[in-house]
N, C-alpha and C positions, 0 to 999 in steps of 0.2 A: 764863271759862266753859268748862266738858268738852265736846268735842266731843261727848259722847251728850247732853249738854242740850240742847244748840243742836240736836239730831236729833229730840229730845222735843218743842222749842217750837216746830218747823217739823213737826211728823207730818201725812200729809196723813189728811183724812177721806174715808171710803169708803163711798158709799152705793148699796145694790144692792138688786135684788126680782128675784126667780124664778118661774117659770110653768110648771105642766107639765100636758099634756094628754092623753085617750087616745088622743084623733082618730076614726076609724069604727071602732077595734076596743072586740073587750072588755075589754082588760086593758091596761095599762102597764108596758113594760119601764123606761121611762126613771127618772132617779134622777139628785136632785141635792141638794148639799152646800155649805155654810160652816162655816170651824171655824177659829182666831185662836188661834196660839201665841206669846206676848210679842207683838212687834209688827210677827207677820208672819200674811197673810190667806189662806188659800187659797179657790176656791171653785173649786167639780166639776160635771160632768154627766158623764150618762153613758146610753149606750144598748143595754142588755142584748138578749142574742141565748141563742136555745135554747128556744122554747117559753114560753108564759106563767110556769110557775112557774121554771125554770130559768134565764130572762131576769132577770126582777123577782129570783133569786136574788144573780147575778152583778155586778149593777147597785148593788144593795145591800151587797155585800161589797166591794165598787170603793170604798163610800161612807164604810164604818163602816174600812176602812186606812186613808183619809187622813185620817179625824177623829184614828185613833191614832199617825199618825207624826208625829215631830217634822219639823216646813216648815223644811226645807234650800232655802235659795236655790240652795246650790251645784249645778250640772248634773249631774254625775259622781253626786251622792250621792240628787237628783232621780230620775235615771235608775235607778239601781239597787231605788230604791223601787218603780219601777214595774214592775220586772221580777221581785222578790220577791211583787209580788200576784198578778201572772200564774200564778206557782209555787203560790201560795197557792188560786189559784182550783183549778189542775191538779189540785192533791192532795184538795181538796174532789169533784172530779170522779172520781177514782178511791174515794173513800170514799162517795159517794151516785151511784150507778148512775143513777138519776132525774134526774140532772143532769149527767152524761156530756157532754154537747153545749153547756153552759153557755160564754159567754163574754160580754164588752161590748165597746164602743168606750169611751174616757175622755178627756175632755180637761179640765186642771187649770190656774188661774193662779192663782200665786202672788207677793204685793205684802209687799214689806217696805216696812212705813206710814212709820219714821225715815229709813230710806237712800233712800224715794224711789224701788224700783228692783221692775221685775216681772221675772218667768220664766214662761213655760207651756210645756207638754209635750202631746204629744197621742197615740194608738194610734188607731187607725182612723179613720172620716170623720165623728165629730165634730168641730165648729170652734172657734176662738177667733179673732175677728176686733178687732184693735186699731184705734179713730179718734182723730184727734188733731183739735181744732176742727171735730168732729164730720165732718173727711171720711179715707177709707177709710186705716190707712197699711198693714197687713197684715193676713192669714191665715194659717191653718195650710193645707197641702195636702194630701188625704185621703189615705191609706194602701187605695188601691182601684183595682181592673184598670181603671176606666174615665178617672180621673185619671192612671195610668199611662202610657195608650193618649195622651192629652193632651197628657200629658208629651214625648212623645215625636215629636209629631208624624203621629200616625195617627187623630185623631178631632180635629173642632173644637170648641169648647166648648158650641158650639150645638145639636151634636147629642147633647150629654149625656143630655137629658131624655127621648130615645126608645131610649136604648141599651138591650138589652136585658139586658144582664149590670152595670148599672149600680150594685147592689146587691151584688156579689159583693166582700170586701174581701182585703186581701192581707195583714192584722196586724190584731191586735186584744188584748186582755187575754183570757188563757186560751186561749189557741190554741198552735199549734206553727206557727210561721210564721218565713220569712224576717223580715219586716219586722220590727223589734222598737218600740218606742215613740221618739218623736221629741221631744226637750227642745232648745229656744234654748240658742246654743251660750255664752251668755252675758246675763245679767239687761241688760234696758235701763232708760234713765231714765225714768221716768214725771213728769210734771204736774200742775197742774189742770188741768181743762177735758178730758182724757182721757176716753175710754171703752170699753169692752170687751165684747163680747159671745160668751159662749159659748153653746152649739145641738148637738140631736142632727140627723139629717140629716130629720128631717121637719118643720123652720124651715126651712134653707137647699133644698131641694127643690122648695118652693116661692115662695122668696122669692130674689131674684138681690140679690149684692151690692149694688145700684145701688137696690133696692128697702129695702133694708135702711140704708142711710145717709141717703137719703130721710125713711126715719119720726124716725131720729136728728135729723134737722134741724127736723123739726114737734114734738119731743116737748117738755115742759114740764119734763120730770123722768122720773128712770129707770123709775118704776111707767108713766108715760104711754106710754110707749119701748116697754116690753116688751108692755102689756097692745095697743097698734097692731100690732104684729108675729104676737100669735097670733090678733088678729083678720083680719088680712090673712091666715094660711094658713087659718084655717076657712072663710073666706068661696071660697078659691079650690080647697079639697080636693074639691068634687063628690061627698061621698059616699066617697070613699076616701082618707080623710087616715091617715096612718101616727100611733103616739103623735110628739107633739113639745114640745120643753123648751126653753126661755132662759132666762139668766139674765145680766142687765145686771148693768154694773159704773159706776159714775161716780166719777171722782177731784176730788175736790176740795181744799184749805188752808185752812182757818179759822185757824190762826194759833194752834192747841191741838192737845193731844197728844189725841186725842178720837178715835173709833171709830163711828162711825152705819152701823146694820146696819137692812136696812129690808126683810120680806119671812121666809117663811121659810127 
């Protein structure tokens, strides 16, 4: 038997749902994606910045690149896609004046279903938080003066939520910034029993890690998962919820080369 068979007869299934909200405002920056080349999966979110139209522009143009690029596992070729949108974004900025100020946050993971193997990449402070038997094993670290400041030892994490410059980022897609996009420096092995959750920063704002693996352990299934999560931030927004988006991931092996897409 070929080693690609034996990859086919082992692919895991991947079942996920998405959620996005506007919160108290009137419009929606945020935007989010799946899109499956051979039998590798990407799925995106993302949180546009620049004004209602300019937001929801840039957010959408984050969205409709990665439907078009070919999903390289590889980091190096990862990376450079992501700096090619940035470019992409810029030049769109200098050709509509109206959208000048355009930019988003993005964060992207991508699963190769046969080799069993993720990547994610992130620009500014939206997440991807990886659980393995549903408790916490990483995240991405925001690309922001106030995780910075964390970083570094001059703020404790506790005081995040009263900073006052807590919103201000330090990179982002369409920007000119030091910080440029951040990809794992190498694909890890993925499981069943995995899960992933990517969010723009008006889930994790309101919801603390310890909140968020929490719902993962009462949920039933990824639509339960997700649909508890943006119930927990509405319920605790008071009136001032920013827009907010997740989008669950669950790894499963059925023991078929099989693709279960569940959600928009």
């Amino acid at each position: 038997m070929t080693q690609d068979r034996k990859q086919a007869e082992t692919a895991l299934a991947l079942v996920h749902h998405s959620q996005t909200d506007p919160g108290d405002r009137s419009y929606n920056e945020d935007a989010f994606c799946h899109v499956r080349d051979q039998h590798v999966v990407s799925f995106a979110v993302a949180d546009g910045m620049g004004g209602a139209a300019g937001g929801l522009r840039a957010s959408t143009l984050a969205m409709q690149a990665i439907r078009d690029a070919p999903l390289s596992m590889d980091p190096a070729v990862f990376r450079a896609q992501l700096l090619a949108l940035s470019s992409h974004i810029q030049a769109q900025q200098q050709a509509h004046p109206e959208y000048s100020s355009m930019s988003t946050t993005l964060v992207e993971l991508r699963i190769d279903t046969h080799r069993q193997r993720a990547i994610w990449a992130h620009w500014g402070d939206s997440r991807v938080y990886w659980f393995r038997a549903k408790e916490l094993m990483a995240m991405t670290s925001d690309h922001s003066v106030v995780q910075c400041l964390v970083n570094a030892g001059l703020l404790s994490p506790s005081a995040v939520a009263t900073y006052p410059k807590k919103n201000v980022l330090l990179g982002a897609v369409g920007t000119q910034s030091e910080v440029g996009p951040e990809v794992l420096e190498q694909a890890i092995d993925i499981s069943t029993g995995d899960a992933f959750l990517l969010c723009t920063d008006g889930i994790w704002n309101g919801l603390s890690p310890a909140d968020i693996e929490a719902s993962l352990q009462r949920a039933g299934c990824v639509q339960d998962w997700i649909s508890d999560l943006m119930a927990m931030v509405r319920k605790q927004g008071c009136g001032d919820n920013d827009n907010f988006t997740a989008t669950g991931v669950w790894v499963s092996n059925d023991g078929e080369n099989t693709l279960l897409l569940h959600g928009a």
